[in-house]
C-alpha positions, 0 to 999 in steps of 0.5 A: 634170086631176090630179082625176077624178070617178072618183078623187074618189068612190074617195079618199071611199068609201076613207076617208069612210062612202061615195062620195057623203058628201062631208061626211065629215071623214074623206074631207075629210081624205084629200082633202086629203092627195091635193091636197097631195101632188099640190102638193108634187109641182108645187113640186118642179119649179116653185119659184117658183110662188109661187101654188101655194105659198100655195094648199098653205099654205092647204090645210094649214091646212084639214087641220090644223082639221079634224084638230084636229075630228077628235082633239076629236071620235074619237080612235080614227078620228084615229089609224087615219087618220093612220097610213092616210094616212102624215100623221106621221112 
């Protein structure tokens, strides 16, 4: 499995307040980025995996509202964390 409970608690101690807040849009987000990265990977190799590719759109969506909370809500954290995670080019 791509995701391990160990990695799941780093990625949330890294970007959220701590490694049990799992609530954090802050660490929702970079879990996000984490699963879209690994999906992107997957539909390099695989590109008719047409399930996969609706669950990457899915996802994006997911990120893209709460980054809309998040820029609403703190820009400060918004543009800390994009520039962390590398989301904008």
């Amino acid at each position: 499995m791509y995701l391990t409970k160990e990695k799941k608690a780093e990625i949330f101690a890294k970007h959220g307040e701590s490694a049990v807040n799992t609530g954090s849009s802050e660490g929702q987000i970079a879990l996000f980025t984490y699963r879209i990265n690994h999906l992107t990977e997957h539909l390099k190799r695989n590109r008719k995996d047409f399930n996969t590719e609706r669950a990457l759109v899915m996802l994006v969506g997911k990120r893209r509202n709460l980054l809309d909370y998040l820029i609403k809500t703190d820009i400060v954290k918004y543009r800390e964390l994009i520039i962390e995670l590398g989301i904008r080019k």
